[in-house]
PDB file of N, CA, C and O in Angstrom:
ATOM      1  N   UNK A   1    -132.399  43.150 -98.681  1.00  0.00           N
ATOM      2  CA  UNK A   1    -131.910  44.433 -99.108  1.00  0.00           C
ATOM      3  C   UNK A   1    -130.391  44.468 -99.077  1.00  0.00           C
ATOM      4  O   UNK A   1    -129.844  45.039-100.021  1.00  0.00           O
ATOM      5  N   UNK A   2    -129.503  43.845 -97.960  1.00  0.00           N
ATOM      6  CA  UNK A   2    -128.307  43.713 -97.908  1.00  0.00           C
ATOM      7  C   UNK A   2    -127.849  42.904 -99.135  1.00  0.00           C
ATOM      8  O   UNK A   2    -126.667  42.988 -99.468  1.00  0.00           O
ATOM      9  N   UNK A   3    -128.809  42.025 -99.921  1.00  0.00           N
ATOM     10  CA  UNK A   3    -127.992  41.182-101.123  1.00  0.00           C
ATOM     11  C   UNK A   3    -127.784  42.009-102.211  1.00  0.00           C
ATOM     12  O   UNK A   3    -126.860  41.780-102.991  1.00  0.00           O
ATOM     13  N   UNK A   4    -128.703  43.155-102.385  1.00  0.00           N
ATOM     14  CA  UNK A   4    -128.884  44.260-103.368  1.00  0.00           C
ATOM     15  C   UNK A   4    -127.909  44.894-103.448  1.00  0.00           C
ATOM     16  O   UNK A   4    -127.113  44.804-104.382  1.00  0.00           O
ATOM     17  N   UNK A   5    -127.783  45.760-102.338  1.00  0.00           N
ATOM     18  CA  UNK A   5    -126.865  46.702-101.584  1.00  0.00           C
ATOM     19  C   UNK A   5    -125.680  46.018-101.950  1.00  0.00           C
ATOM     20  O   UNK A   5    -125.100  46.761-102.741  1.00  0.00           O
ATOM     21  N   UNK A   6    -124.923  44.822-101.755  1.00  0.00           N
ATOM     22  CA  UNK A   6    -123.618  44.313-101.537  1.00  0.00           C
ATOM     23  C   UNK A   6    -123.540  43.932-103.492  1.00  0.00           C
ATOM     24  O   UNK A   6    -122.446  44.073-104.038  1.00  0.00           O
ATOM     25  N   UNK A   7    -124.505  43.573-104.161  1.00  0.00           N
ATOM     26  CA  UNK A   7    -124.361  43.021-105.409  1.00  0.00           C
ATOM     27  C   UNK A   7    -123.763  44.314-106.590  1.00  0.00           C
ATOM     28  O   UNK A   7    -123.157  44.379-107.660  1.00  0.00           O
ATOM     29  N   UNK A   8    -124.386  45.206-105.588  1.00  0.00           N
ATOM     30  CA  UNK A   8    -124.396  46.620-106.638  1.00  0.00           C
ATOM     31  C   UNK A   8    -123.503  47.807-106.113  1.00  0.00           C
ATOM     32  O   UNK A   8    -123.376  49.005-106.364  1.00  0.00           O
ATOM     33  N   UNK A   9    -123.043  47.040-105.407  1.00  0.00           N
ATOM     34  CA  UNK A   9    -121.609  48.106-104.703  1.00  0.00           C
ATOM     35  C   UNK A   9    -120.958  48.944-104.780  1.00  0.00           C
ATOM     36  O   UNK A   9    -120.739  49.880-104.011  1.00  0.00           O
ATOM     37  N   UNK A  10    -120.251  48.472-106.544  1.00  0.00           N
ATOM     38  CA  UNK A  10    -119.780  48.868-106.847  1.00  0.00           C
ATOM     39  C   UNK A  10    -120.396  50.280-108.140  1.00  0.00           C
ATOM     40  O   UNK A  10    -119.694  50.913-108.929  1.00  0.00           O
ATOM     41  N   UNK A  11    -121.827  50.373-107.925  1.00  0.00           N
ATOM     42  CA  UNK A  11    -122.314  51.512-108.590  1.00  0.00           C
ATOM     43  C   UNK A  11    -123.894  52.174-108.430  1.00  0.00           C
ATOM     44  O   UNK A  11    -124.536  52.986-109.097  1.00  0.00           O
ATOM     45  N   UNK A  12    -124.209  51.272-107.001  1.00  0.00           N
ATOM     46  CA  UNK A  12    -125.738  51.723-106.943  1.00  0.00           C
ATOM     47  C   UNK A  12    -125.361  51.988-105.587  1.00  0.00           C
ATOM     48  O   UNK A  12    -125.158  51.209-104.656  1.00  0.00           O
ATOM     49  N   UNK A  13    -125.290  53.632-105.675  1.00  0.00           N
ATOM     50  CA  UNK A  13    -125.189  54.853-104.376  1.00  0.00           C
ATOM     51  C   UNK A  13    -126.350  54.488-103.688  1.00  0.00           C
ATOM     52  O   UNK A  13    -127.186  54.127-104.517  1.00  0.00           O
ATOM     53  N   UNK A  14    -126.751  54.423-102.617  1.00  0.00           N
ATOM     54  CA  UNK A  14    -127.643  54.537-101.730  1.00  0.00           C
ATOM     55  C   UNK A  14    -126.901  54.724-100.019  1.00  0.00           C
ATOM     56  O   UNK A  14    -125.973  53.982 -99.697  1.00  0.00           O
ATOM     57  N   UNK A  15    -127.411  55.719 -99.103  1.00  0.00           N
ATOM     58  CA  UNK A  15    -127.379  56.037 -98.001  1.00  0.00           C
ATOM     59  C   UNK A  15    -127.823  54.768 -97.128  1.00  0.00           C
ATOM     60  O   UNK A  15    -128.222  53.676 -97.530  1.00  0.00           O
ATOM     61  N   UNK A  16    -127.612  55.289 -95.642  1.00  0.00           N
ATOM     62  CA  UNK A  16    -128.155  54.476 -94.932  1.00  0.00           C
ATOM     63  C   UNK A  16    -129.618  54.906 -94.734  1.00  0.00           C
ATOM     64  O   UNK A  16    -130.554  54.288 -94.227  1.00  0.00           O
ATOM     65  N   UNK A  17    -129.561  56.079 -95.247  1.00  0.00           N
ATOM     66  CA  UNK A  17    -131.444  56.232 -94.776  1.00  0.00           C
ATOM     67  C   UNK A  17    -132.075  55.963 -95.706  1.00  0.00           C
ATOM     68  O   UNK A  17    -133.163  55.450 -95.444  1.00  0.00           O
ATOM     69  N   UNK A  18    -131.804  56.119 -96.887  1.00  0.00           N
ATOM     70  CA  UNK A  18    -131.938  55.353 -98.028  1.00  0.00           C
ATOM     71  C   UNK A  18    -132.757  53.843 -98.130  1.00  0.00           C
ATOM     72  O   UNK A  18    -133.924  53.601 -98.439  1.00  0.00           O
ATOM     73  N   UNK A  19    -131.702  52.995 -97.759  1.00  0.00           N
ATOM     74  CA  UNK A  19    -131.930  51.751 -97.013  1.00  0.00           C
ATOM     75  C   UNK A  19    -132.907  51.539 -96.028  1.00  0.00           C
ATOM     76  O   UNK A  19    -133.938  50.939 -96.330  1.00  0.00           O
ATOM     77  N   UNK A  20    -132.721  51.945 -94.908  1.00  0.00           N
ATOM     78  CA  UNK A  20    -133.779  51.646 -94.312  1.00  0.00           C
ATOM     79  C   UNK A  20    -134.893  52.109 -94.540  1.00  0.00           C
ATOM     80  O   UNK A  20    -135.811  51.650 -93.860  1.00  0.00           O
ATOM     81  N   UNK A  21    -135.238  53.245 -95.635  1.00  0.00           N
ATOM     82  CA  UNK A  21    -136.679  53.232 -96.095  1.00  0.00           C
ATOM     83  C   UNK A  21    -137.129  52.407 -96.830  1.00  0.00           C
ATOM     84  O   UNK A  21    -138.331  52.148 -96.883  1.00  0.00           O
ATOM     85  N   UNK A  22    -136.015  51.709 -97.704  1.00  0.00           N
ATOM     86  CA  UNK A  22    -136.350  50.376 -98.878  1.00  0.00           C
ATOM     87  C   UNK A  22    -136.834  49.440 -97.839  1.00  0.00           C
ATOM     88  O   UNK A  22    -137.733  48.616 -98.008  1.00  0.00           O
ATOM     89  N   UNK A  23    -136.171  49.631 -96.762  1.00  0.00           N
ATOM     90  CA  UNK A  23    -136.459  48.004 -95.874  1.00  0.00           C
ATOM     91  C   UNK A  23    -137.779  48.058 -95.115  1.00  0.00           C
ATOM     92  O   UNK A  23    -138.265  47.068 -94.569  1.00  0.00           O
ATOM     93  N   UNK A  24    -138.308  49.216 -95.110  1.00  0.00           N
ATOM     94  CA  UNK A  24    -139.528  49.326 -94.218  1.00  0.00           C
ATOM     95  C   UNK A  24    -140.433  49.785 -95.350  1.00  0.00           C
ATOM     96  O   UNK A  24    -141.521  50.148 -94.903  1.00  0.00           O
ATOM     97  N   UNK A  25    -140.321  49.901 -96.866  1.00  0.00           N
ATOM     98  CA  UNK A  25    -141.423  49.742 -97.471  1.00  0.00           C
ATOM     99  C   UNK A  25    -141.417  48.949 -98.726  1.00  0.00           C
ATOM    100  O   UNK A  25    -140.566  49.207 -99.577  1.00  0.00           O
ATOM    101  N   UNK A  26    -142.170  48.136 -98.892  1.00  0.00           N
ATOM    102  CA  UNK A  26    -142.686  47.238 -99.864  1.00  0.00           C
ATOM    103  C   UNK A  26    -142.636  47.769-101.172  1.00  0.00           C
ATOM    104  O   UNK A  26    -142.224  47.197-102.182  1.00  0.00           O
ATOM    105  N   UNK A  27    -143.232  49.267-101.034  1.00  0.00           N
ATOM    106  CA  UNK A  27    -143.233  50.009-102.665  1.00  0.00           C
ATOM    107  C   UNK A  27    -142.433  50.500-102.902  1.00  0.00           C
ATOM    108  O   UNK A  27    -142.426  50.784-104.099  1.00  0.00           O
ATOM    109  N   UNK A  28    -141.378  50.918-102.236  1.00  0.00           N
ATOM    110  CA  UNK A  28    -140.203  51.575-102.846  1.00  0.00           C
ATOM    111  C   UNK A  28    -139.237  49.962-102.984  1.00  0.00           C
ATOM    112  O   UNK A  28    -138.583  49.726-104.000  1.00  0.00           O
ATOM    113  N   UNK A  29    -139.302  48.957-101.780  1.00  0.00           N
ATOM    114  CA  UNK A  29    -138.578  47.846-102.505  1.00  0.00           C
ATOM    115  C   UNK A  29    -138.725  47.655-103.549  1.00  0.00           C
ATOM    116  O   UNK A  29    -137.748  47.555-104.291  1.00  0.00           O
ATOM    117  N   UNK A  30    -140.092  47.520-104.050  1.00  0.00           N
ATOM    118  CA  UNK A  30    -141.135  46.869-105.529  1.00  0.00           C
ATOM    119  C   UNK A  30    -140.214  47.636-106.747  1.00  0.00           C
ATOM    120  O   UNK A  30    -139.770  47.173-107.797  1.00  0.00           O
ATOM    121  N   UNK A  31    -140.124  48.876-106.216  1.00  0.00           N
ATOM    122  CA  UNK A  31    -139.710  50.145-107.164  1.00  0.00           C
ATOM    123  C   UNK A  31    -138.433  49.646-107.642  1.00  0.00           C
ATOM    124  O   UNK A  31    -138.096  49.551-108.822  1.00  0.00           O
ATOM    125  N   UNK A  32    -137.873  49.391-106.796  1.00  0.00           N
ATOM    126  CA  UNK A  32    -135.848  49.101-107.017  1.00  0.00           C
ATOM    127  C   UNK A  32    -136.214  47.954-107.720  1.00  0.00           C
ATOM    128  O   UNK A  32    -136.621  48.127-108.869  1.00  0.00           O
ATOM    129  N   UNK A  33    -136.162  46.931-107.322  1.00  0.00           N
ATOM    130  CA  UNK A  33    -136.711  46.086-108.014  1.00  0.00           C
ATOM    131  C   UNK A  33    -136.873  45.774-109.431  1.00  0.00           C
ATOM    132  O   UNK A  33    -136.209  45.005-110.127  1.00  0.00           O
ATOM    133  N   UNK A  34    -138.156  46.712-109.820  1.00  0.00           N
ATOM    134  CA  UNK A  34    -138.347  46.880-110.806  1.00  0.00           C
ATOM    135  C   UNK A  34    -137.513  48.094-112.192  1.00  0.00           C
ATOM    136  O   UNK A  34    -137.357  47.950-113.405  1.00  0.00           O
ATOM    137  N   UNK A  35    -137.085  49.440-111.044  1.00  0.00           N
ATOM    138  CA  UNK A  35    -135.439  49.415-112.045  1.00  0.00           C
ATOM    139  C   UNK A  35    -134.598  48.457-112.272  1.00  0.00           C
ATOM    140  O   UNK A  35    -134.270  48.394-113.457  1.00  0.00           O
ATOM    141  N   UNK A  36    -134.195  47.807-111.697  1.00  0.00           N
ATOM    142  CA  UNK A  36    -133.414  46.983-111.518  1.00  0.00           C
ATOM    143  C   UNK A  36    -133.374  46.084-112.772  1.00  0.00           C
ATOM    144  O   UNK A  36    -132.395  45.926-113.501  1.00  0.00           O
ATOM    145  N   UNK A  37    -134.821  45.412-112.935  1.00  0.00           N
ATOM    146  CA  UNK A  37    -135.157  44.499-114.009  1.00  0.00           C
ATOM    147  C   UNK A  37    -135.460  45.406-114.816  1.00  0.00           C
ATOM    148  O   UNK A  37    -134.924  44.773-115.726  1.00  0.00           O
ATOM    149  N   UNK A  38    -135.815  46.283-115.314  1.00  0.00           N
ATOM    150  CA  UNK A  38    -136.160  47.456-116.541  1.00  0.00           C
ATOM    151  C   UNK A  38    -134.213  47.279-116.939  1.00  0.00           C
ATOM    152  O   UNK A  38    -133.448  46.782-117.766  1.00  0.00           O
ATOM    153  N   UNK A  39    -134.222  47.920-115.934  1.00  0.00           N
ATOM    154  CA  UNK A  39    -132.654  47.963-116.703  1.00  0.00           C
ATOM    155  C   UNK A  39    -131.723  46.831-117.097  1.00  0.00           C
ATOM    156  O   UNK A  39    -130.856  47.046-117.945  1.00  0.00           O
ATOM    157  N   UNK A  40    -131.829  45.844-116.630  1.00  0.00           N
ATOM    158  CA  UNK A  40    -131.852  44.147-117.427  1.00  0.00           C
ATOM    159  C   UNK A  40    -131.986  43.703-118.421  1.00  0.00           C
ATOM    160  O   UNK A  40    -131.112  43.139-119.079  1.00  0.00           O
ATOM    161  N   UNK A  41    -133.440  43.926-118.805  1.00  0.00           N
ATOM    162  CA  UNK A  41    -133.871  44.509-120.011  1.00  0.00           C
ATOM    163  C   UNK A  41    -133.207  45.155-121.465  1.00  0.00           C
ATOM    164  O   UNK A  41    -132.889  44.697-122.563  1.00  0.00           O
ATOM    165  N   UNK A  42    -133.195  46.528-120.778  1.00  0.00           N
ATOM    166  CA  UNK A  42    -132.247  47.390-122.210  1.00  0.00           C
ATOM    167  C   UNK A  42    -130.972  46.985-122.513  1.00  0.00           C
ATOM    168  O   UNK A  42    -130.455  47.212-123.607  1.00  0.00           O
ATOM    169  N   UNK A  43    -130.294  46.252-121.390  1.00  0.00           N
ATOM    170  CA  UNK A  43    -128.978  46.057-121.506  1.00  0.00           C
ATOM    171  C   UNK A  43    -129.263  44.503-121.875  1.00  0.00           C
ATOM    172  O   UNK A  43    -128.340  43.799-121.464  1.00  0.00           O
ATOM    173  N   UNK A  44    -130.056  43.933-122.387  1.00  0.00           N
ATOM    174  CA  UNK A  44    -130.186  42.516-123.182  1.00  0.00           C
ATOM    175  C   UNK A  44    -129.786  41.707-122.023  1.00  0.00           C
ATOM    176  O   UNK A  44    -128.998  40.874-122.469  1.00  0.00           O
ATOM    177  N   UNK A  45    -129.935  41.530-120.741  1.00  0.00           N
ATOM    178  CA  UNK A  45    -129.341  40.506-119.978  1.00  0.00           C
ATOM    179  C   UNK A  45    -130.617  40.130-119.067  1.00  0.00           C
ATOM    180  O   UNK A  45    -130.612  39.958-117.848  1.00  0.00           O
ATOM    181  N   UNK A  46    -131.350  40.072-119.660  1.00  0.00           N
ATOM    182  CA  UNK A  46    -133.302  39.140-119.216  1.00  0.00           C
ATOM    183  C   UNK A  46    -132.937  38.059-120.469  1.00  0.00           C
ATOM    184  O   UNK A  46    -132.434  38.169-121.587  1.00  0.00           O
ATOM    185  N   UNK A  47    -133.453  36.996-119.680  1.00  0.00           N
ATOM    186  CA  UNK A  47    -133.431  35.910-120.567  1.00  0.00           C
ATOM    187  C   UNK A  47    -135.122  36.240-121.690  1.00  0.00           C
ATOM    188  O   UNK A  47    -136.243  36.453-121.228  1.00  0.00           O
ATOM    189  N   UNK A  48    -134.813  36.186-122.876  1.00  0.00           N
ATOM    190  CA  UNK A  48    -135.817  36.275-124.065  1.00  0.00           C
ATOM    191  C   UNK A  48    -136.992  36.076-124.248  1.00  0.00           C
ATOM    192  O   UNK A  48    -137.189  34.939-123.822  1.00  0.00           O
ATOM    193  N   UNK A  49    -137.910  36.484-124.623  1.00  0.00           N
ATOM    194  CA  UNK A  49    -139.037  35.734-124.719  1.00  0.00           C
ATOM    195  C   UNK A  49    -138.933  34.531-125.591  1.00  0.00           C
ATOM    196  O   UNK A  49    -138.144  34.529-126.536  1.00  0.00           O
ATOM    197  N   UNK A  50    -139.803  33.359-125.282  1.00  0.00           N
ATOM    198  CA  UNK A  50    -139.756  32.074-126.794  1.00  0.00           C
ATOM    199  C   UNK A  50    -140.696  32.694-127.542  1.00  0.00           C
ATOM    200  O   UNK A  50    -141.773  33.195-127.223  1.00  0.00           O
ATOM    201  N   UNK A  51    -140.060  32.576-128.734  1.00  0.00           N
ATOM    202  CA  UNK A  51    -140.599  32.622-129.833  1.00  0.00           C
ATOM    203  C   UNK A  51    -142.423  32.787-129.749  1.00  0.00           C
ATOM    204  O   UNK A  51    -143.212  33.679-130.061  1.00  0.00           O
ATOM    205  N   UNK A  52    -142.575  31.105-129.023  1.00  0.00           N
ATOM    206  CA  UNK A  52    -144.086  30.545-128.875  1.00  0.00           C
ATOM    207  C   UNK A  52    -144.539  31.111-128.139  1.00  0.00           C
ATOM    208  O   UNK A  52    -145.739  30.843-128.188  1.00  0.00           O
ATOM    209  N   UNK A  53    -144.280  32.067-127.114  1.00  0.00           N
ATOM    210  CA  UNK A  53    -144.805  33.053-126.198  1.00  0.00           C
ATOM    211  C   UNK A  53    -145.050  34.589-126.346  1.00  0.00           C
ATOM    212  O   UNK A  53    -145.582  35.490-125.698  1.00  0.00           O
ATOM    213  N   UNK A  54    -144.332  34.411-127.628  1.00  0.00           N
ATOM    214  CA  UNK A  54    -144.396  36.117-128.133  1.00  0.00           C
ATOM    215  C   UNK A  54    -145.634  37.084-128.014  1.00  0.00           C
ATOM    216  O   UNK A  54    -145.791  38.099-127.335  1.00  0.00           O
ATOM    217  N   UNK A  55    -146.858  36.119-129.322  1.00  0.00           N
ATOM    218  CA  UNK A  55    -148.063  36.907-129.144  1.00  0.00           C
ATOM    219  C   UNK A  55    -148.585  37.206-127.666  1.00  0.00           C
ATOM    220  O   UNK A  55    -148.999  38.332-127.389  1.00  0.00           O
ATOM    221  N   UNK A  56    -148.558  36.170-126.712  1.00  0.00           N
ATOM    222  CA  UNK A  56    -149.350  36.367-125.480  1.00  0.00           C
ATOM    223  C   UNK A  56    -148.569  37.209-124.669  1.00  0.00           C
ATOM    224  O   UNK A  56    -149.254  37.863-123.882  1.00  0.00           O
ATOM    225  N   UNK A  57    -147.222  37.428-124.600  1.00  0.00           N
ATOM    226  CA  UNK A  57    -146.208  38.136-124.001  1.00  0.00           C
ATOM    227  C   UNK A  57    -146.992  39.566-124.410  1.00  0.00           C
ATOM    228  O   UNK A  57    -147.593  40.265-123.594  1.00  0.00           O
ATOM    229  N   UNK A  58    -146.865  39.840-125.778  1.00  0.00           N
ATOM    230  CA  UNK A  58    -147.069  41.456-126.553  1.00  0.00           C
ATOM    231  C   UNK A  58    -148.749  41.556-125.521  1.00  0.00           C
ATOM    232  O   UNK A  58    -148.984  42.541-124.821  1.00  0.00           O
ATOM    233  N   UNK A  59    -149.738  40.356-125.635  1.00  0.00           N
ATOM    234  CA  UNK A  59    -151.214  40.891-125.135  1.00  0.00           C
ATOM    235  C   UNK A  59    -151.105  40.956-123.648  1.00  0.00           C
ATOM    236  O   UNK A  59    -151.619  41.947-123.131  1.00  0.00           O
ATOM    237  N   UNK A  60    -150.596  40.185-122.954  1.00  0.00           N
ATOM    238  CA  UNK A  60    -150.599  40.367-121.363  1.00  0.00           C
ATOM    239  C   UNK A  60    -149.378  40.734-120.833  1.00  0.00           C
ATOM    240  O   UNK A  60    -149.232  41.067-119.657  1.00  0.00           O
ATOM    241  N   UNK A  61    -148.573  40.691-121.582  1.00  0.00           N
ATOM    242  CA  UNK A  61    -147.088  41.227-120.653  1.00  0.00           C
ATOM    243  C   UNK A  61    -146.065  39.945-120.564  1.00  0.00           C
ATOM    244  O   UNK A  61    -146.356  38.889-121.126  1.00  0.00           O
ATOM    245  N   UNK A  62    -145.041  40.080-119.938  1.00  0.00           N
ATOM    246  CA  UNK A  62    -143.889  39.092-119.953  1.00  0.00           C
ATOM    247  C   UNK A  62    -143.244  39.509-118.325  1.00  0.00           C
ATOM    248  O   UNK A  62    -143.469  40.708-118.162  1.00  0.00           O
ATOM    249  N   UNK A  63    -142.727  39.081-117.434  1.00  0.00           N
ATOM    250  CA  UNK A  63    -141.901  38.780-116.535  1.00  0.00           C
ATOM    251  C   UNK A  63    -140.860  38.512-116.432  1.00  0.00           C
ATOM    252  O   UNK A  63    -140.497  37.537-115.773  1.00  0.00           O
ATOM    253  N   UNK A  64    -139.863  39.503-117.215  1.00  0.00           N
ATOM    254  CA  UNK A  64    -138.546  38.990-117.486  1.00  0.00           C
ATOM    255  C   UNK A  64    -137.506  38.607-116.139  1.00  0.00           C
ATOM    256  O   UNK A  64    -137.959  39.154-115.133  1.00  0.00           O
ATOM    257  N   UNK A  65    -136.499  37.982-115.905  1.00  0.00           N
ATOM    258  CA  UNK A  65    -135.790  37.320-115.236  1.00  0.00           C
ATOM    259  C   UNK A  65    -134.161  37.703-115.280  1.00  0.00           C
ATOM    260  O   UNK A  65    -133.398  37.128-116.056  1.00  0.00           O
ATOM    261  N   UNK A  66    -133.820  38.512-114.557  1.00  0.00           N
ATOM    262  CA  UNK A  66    -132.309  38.881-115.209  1.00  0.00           C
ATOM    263  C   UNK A  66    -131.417  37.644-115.151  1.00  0.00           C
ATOM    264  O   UNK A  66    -131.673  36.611-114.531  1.00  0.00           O
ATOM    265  N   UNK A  67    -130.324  37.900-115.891  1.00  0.00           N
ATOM    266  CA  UNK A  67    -129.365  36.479-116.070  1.00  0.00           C
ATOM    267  C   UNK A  67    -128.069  36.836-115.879  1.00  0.00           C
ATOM    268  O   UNK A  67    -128.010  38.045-116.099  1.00  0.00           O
ATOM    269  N   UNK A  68    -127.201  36.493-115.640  1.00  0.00           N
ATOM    270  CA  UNK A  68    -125.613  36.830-115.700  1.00  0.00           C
ATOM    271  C   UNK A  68    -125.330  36.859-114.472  1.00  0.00           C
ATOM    272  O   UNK A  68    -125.882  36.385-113.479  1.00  0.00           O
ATOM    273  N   UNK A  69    -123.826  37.852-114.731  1.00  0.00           N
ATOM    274  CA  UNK A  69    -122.882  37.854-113.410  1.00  0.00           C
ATOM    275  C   UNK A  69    -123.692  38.874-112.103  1.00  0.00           C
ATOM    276  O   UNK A  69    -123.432  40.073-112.001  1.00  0.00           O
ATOM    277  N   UNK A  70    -124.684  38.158-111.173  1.00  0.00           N
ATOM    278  CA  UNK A  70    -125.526  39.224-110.212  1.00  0.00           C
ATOM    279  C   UNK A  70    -125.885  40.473-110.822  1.00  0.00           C
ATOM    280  O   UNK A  70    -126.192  40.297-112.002  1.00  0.00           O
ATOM    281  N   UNK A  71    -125.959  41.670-110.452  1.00  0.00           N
ATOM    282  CA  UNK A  71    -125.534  43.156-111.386  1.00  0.00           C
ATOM    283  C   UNK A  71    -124.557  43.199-111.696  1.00  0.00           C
ATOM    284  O   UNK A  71    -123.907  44.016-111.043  1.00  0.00           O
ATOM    285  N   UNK A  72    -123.870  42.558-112.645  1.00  0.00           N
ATOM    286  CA  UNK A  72    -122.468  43.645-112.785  1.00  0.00           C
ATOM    287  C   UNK A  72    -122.753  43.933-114.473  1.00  0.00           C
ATOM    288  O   UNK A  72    -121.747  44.148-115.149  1.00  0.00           O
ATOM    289  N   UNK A  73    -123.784  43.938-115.003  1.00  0.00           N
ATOM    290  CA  UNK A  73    -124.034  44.571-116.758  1.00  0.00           C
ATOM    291  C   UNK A  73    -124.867  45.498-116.423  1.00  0.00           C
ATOM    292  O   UNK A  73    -125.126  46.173-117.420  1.00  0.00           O
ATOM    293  N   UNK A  74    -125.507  45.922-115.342  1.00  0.00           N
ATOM    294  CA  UNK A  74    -126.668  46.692-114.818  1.00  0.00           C
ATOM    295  C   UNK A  74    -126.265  47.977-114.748  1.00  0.00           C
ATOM    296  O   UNK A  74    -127.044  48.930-114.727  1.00  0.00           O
ATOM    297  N   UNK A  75    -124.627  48.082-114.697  1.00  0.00           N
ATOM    298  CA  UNK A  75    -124.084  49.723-114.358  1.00  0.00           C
ATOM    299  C   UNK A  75    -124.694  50.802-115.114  1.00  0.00           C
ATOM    300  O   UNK A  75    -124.277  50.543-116.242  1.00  0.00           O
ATOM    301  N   UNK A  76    -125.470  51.931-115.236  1.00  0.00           N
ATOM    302  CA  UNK A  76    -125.940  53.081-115.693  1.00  0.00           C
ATOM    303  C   UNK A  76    -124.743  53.083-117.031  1.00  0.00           C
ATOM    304  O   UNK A  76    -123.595  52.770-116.717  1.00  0.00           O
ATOM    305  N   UNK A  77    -124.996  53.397-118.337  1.00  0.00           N
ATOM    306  CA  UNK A  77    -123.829  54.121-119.499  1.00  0.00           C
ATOM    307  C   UNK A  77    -123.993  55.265-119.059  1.00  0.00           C
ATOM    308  O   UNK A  77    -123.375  56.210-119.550  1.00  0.00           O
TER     309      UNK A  77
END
């Protein structure tokens, strides 16, 4: 949680109580998390699907992977 916290410093507000509820639960970690990579996503910085993975991506889903400088394209517009 401290790698999160320190990566996003410079624009992801969170308290200390904040924190220690991320750290003592799994689903709200899961949750950040998964903003986290949603927003990766819209801002084009998940590496792509291949081409050859497309159809099965669209029927079961995809696992995208963010890429770049830690968060720093992740900032809210």
């Amino acid at each position: 949680m401290r790698e999160i916290r320190e990566a996003g410093a410079a624009w992801l507000e969170m308290s200390e109580i904040d924190a220690r509820r991320l750290e003592e639960s799994d689903d709200l970690f899961d949750a950040l998390v998964a903003a986290l990579v949603a927003r990766a996503v819209a801002v084009e910085r998940s590496l792509p699907i291949p081409p050859e993975h497309l159809a099965a991506a669209k029927a079961e889903g995809w696992i995208h992977l963010p890429i770049g400088e830690r968060f720093a394209h992740f900032r809210p517009v």
